[in-house]
C-alpha positions as CSV (number, residue, x, y, z in Angstrom):
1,X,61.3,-131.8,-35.9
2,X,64.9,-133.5,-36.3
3,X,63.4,-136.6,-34.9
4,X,60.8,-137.0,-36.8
5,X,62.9,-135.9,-40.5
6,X,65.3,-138.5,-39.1
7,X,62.7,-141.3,-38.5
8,X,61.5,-141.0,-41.9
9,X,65.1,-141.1,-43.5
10,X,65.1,-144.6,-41.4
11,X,61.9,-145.4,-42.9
12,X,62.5,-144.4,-46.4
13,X,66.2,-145.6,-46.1
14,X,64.9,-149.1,-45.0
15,X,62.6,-149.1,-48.0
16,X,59.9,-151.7,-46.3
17,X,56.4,-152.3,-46.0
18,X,55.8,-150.3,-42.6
19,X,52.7,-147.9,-41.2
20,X,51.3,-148.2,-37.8
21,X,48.7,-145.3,-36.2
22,X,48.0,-144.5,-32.3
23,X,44.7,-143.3,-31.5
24,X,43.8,-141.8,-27.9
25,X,40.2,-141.0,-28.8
26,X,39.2,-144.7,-29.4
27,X,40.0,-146.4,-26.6
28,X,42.9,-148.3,-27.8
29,X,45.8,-147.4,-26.1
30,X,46.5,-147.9,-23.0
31,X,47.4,-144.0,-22.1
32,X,46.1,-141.2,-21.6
33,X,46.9,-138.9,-24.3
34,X,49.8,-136.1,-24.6
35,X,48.7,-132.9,-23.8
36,X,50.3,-129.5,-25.3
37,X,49.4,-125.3,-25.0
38,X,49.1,-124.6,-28.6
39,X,49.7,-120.6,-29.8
40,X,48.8,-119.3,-32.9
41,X,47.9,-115.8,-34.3
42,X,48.2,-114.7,-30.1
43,X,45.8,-117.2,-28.6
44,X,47.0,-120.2,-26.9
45,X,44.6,-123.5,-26.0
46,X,45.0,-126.4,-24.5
47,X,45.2,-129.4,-26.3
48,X,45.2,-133.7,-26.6
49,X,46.8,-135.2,-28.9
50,X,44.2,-137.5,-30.6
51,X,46.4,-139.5,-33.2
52,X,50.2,-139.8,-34.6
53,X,50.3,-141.9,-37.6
54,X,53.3,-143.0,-39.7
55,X,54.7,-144.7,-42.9
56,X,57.9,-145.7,-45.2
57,X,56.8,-141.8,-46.7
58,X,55.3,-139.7,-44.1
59,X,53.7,-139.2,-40.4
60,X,50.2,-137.5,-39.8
61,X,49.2,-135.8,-36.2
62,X,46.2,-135.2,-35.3
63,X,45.6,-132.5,-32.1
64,X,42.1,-131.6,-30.4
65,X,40.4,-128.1,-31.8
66,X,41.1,-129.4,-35.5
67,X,44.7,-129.3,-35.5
68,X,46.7,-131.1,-38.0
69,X,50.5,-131.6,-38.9
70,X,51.4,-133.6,-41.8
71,X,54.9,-134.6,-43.1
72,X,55.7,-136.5,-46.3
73,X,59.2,-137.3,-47.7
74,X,59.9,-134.8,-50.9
75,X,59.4,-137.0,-54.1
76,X,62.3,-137.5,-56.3
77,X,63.2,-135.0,-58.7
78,X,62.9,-135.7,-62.5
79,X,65.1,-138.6,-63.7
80,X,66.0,-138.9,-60.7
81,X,64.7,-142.4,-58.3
82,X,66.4,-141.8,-55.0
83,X,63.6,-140.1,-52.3
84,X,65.7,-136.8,-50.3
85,X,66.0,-136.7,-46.9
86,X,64.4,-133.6,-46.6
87,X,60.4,-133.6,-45.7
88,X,57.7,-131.3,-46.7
89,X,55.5,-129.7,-44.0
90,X,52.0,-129.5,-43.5
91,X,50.4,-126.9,-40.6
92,X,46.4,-127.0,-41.0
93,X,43.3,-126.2,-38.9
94,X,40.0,-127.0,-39.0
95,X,41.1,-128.2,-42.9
96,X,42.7,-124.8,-43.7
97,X,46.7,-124.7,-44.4
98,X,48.1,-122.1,-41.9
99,X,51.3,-120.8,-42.0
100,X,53.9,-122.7,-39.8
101,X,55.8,-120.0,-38.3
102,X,52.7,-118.7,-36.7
103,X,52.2,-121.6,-34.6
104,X,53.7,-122.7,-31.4
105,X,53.5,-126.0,-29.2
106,X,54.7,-126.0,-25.8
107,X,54.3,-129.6,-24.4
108,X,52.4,-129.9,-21.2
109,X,53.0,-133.8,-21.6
110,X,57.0,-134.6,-22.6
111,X,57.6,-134.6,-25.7
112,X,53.5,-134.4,-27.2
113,X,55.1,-131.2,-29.7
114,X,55.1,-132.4,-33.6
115,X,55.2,-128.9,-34.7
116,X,57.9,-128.1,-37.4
117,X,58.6,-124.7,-35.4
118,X,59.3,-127.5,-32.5
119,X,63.2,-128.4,-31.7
């Protein structure tokens, strides 16, 4: 979780022109993809990682079983023009927000976790 908030800090700091995506389920890298036991409500699965993408104001991970984890950079406040370093957090599955704190990752693959309960 500190990794990624600090990435987009970089990112937003550095104010450019900047997204990239990696997809494991096309093909197009070179790699097999991160692998991670997810847990949530007391049942744990298996799961690949199928994307991570990123920009100047967020990341987006995809997981296999219709897991998603989205973070975006807080918008300024009213009156205000200077994005926070803080980031809002997204926990969904299957298209239905879940509550974070209910989930776990435990990487199979180093470091495959982009959970916010992660460390």
């Amino acid at each position: 979780m500190r990794l990624i908030a600090t990435s987009l800090l970089v990112l937003v700091a550095v104010q450019g022109a900047w997204a990239g995506c990696g997809n494991y389920t096309d093909g197009s890298l070179d790699e097999p993809a991160p692998m991670v036991i997810i847990c949530f409500d007391g049942k744990c699965e298996d799961a690949k990682m199928e994307f991570e993408c990123g920009n100047a104001h967020g990341a987006q991970i995809g997981y296999s079983g219709g897991w998603r984890v989205e973070y975006a950079t807080k918008e300024p406040a009213p009156g205000q023009t200077e994005y926070s370093d803080d980031t809002e957090s997204i926990v969904s599955r299957n298209g239905v927000k879940v509550d974070e704190t209910k989930v776990s990752c435990k990487p199979i693959t180093k470091d495959a976790c982009r959970f916010p309960s992660d460390p």
